[in-house]
C-alpha positions as CSV (number, residue, x, y, z in Angstrom):
1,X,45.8,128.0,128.2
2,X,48.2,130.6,127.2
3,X,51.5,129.2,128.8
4,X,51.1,125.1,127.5
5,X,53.3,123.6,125.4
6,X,52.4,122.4,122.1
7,X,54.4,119.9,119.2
8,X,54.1,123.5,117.2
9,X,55.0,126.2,119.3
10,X,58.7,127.1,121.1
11,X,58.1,125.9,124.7
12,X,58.7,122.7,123.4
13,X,60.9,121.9,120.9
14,X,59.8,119.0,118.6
15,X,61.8,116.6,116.9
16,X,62.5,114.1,114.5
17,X,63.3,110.6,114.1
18,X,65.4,108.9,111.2
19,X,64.8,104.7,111.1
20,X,67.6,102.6,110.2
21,X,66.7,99.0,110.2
22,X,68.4,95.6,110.0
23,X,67.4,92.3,108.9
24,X,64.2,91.0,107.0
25,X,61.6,93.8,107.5
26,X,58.4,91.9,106.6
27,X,55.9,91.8,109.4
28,X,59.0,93.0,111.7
29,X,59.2,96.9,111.2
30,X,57.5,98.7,114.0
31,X,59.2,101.9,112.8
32,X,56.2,101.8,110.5
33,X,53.9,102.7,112.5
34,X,55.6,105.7,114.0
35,X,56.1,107.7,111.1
36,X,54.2,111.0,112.7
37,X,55.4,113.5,115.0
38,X,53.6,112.5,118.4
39,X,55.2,109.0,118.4
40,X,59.0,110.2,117.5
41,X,58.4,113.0,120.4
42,X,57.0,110.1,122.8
43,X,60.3,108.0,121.7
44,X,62.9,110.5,122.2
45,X,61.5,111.7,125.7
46,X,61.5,108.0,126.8
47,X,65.1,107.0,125.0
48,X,67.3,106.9,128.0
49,X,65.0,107.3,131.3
50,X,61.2,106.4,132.2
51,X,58.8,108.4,131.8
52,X,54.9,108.2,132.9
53,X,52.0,109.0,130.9
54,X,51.2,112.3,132.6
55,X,55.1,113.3,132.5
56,X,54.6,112.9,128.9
57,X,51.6,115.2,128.6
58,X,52.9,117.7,130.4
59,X,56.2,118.2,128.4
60,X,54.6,118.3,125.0
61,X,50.9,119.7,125.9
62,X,49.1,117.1,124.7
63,X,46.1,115.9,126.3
64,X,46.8,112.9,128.3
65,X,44.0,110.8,126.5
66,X,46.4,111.4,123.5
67,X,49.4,110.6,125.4
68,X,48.4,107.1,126.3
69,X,46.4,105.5,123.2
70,X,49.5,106.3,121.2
71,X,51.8,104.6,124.3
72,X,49.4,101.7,124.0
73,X,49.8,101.5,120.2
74,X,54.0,102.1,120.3
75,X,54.3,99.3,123.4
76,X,52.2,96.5,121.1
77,X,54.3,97.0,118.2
78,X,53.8,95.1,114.8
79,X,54.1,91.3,115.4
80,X,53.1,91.5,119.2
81,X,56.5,91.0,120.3
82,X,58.9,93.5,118.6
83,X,58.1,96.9,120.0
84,X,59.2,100.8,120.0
85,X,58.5,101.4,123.5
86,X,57.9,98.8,126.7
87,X,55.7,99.6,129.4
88,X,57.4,99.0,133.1
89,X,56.5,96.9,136.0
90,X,55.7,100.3,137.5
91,X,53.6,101.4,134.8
92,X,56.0,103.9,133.3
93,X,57.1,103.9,129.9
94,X,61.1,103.7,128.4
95,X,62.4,103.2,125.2
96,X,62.4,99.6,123.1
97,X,65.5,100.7,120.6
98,X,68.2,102.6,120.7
99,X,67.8,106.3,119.8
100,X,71.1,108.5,119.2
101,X,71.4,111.7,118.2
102,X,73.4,113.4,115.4
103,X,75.8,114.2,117.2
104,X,76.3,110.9,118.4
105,X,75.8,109.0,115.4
106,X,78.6,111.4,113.6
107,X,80.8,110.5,116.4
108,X,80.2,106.8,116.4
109,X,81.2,106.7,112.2
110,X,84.0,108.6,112.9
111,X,85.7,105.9,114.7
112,X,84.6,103.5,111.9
113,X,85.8,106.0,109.4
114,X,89.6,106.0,110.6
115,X,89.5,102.0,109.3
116,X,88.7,102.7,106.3
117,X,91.8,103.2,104.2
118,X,93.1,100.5,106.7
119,X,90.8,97.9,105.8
120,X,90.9,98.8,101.7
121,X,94.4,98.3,101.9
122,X,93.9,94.7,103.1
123,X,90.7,94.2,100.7
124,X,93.4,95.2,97.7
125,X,95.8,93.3,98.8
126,X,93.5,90.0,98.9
127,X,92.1,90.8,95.7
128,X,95.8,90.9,94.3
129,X,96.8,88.1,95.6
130,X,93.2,85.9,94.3
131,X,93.1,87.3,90.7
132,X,93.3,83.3,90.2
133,X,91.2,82.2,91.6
134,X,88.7,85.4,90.8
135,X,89.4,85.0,87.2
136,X,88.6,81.2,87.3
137,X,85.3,81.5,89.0
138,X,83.8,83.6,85.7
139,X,83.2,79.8,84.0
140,X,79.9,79.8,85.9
141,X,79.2,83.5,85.1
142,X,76.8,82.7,82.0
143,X,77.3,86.1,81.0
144,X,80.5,85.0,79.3
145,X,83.1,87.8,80.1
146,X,85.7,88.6,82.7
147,X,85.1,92.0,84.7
148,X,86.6,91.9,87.9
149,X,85.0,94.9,88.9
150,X,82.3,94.0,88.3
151,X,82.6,90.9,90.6
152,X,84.1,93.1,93.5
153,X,80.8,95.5,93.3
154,X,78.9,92.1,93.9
155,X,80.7,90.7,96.3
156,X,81.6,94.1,98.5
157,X,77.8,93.5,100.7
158,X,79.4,90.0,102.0
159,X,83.2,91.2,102.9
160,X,81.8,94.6,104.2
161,X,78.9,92.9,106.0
162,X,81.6,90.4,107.3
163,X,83.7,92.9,108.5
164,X,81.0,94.9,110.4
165,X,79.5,91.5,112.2
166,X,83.2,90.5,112.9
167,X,84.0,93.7,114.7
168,X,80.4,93.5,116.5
169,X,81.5,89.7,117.8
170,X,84.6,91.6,119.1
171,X,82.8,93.6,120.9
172,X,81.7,91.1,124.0
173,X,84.6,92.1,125.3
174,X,83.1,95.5,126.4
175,X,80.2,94.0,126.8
176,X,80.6,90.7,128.2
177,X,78.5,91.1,131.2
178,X,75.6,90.9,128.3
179,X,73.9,88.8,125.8
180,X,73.4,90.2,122.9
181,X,69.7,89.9,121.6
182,X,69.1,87.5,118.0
183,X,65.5,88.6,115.9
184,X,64.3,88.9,112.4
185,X,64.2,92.5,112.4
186,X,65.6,95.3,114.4
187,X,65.3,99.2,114.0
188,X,67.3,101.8,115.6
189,X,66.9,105.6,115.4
190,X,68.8,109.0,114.7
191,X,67.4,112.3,115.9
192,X,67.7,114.8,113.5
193,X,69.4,113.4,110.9
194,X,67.9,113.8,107.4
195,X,67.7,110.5,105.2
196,X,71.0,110.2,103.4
197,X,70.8,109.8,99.9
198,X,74.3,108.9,99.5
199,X,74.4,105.5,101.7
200,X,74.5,101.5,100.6
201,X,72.0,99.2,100.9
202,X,71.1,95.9,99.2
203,X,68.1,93.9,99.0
204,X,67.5,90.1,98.3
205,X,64.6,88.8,96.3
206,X,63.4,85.4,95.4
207,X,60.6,83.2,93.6
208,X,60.1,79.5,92.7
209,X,59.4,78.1,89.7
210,X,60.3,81.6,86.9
211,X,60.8,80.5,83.2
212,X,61.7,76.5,84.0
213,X,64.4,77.2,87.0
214,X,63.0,75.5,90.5
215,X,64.6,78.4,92.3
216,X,66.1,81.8,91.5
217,X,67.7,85.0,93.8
218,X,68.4,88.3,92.8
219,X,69.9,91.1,94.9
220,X,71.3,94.4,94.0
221,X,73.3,97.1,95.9
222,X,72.2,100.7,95.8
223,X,73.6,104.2,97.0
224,X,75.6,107.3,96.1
225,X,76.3,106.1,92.4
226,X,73.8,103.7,92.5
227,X,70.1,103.7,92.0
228,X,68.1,100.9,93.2
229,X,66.7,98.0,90.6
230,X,64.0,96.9,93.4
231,X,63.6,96.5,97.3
232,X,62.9,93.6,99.5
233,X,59.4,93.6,98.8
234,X,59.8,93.3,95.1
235,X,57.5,90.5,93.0
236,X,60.8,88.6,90.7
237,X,58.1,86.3,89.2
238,X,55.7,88.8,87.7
239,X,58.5,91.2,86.9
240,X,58.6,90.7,83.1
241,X,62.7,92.6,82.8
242,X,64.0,90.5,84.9
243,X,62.4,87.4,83.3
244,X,64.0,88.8,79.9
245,X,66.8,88.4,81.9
246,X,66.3,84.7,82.9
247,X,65.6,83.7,78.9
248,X,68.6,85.5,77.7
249,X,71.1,84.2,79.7
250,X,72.0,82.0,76.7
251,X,71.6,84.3,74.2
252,X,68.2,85.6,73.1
253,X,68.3,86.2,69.2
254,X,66.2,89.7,69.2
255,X,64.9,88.5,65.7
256,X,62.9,85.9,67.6
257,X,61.1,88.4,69.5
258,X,57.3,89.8,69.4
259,X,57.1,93.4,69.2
260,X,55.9,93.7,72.8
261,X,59.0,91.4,74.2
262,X,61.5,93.9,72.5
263,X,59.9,96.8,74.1
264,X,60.6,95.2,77.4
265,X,63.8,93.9,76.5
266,X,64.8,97.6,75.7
267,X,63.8,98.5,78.9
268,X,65.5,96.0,80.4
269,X,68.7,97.6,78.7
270,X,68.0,100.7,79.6
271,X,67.5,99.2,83.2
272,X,70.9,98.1,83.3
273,X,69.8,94.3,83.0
274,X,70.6,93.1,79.4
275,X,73.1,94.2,76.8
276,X,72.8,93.8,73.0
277,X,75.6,92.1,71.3
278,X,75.1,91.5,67.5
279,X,71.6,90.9,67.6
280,X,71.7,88.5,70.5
281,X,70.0,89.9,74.2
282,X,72.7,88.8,76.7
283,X,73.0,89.5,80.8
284,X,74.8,92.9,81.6
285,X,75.0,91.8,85.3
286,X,76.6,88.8,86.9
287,X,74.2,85.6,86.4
288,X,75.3,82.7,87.8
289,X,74.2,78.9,87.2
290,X,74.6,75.3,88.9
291,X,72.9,76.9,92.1
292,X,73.6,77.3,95.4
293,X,77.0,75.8,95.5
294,X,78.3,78.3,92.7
295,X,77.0,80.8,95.1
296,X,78.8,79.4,98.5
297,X,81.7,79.3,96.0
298,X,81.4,82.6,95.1
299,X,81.3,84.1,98.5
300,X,84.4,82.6,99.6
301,X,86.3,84.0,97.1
302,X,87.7,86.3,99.6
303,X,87.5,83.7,102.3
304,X,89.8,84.3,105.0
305,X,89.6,88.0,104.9
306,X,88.6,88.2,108.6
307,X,92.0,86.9,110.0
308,X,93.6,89.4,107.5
309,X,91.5,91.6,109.2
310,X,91.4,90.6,112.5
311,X,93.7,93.5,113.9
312,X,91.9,95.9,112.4
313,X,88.3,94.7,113.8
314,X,89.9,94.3,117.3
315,X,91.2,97.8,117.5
316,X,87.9,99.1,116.1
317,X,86.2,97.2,118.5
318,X,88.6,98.5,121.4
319,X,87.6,102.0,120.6
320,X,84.0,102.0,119.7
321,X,83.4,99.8,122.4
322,X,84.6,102.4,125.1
323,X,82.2,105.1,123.4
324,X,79.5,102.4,123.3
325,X,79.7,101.7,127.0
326,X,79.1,105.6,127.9
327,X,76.4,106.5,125.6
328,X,74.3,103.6,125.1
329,X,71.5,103.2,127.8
330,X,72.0,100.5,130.7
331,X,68.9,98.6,129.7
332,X,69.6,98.6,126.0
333,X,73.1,97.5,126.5
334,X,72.4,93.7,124.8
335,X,71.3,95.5,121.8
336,X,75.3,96.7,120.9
337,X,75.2,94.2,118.6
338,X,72.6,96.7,116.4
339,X,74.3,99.7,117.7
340,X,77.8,98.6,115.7
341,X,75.5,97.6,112.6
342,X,73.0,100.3,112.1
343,X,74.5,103.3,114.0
344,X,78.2,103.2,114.1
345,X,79.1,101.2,110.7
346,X,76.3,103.2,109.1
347,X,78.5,105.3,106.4
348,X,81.1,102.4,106.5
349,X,79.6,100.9,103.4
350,X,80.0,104.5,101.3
351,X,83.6,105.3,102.6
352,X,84.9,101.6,101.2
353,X,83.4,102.4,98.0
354,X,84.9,105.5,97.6
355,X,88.0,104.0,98.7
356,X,88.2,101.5,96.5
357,X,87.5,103.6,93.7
358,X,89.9,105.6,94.2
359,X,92.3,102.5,94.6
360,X,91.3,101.4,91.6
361,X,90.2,98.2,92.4
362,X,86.3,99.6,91.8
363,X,85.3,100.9,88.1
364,X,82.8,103.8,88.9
365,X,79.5,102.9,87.4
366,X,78.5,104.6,83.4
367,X,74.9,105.0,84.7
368,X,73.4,104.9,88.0
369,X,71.0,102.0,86.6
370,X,74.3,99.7,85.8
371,X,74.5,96.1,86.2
372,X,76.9,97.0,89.6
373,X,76.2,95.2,92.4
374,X,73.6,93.1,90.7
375,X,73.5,89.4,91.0
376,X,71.6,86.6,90.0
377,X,71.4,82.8,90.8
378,X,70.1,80.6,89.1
379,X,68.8,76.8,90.3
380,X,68.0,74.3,88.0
């Protein structure tokens, strides 16, 4: 038919959806199945209002036997219960997660974004006051030396991931009517808004049983001057680097090498992993033994940051949680919890960095591939 509306023509004006996503994605992520055009379209129609099937073919021009098998495939989902869409009592169809657009999402981090310097102040000030006990903890780094910015890089995930659930907890009070939802995994969306290369994430990796330790973890931070080292997803026990990490971590004479173990352990330098002092292989990033316990200990190094901060996550809270209330859909209202996380706190992360950089309290990295924001534990 001349007049009907297709994904490619101007009648109807497609679009596109950007996943963020929060928690452990394995088995979780039913963003990954809607990585094509029809099922971001389907999404953003149904975000705030239901929709029917036929509705749905209609506005895009898209036979209806198209329309529903992908409906059917977006309302099961990944794991059966997690799902991008829900289907309605009344057979109608309505969004599963939260879907903002830019202009939304740009409004949202600009309420975050007046915190910033705020909260940096506060993160200086505690790291002034600690050096202490910050200097003291570097016994268990078997590394050997003391870089405090280097131990900020790896500890800026748990203060800044603190300070993000803190001021989501604050929330209930704009949202106490609700309770909030708890899962694995959840996923959110942006319309229109390009990936950004610039943003922080970490990932966490573990294995049992690597080069005589019962246990080991690794995570690393990635972003604007970062690259990454590895995802979630990443194999630690068949990854021969970071097993030239493991043996050097109290000194690896190079000379005692096979030609094939100094090739990796040169990429391994170049990875940022391992440094050459004097012929001995040594950690470049922050290794820590003894275990878990040196690991508790080393995340409350800052402890007590959220009453410092407490103010601050309160007024946040205050002011997001007004915008919250007047964009977010009624029926995804006990998902703010993911809306503070993965919408509004998006560009948080990045903004502290830069802050604290130019504070001073953060060395910029040498090389994207540096041992910042790496850390390793070690269990015996």
């Amino acid at each position: 038919m001349e007049n009907q509306k297709t994904l490619q023509d101007g009648a109807y004006r497609p679009t596109s959806l950007y996943f963020i996503g929060n928690g452990n994605p394995t088995g979780n992520d039913p963003s990954q199945n809607a990585q094509h055009a029809l099922a971001q379209n389907l999404l953003f129609l149904c975000r705030n209002r239901e929709r029917s099937a036929r509705e749905l073919a209609e506005e895009t021009g898209i036979p209806l036997f198209y329309i529903e098998e992908e409906l059917k495939r977006q309302c099961e989902g990944v794991d059966g219960e997690y799902s991008l869409l829900r289907r309605t009592e009344w057979g109608r169809y309505i969004a599963d997660i939260l879907i903002a657009d830019k202009e939304e999402y740009e409004t949202a981090n600009r309420i975050y974004s007046q915190y910033a310097s705020s909260f940096c102040g506060v993160l200086a000030a505690a790291v002034a006051a600690r050096q202490g006990e910050m200097q003291s903890f570097w016994r268990h780094n078997m590394q050997g030396d003391m870089d405090q910015s280097l131990l900020l890089w790896a500890l800026l995930p748990d203060v800044i991931g603190s300070f993000i659930g803190q001021t989501g907890r604050e929330l209930k009070s704009a949202f106490g009517d609700v309770k909030p939802v708890d899962r694995p995994y959840t996923t959110v969306a942006v319309r229109g808004l390009a990936e950004p290369a610039f943003l922080y994430g970490g990932d966490s990796i573990s294995a049992h049983d690597v080069c005589g330790y019962s246990d080991i973890m690794v995570r690393n931070l990635y972003g604007r001057r970062l690259k990454a080292h590895f995802h979630c997803d990443h194999d630690l026990a068949g990854d021969p680097l970071l097993q030239m990490v493991i043996r050097s971590v109290e000194g690896l004479p190079v000379q005692t090498l096979f030609e094939q173990e100094r090739k990796i352990a040169r990429q391994a330098i170049e990875q940022g992993y391992l440094r050459e002092r004097d012929g001995v292989l040594e950690p470049a990033i922050l290794v820590m033994g003894d275990g878990i316990s040196v690991y508790i200990e080393f995340q409350s190094l800052l402890d007590g940051l959220e009453e410092e901060t407490g103010a601050l996550t309160r007024a946040l809270a205050g002011e997001l949680g007004k915008y919250m209330r007047r964009v977010m859909p009624i029926h995804l209202r006990k998902e703010y919890f993911y809306y503070n996380a993965c919408i509004a706190a998006h560009e948080f992360f990045d903004e502290v960095v830069e802050e604290c950089i130019r504070r001073g309290i953060l060395n910029p990295p040498r090389d994207p591939l540096g041992p910042e924001g790496v850390l390793m534990v070690l269990c015996v």
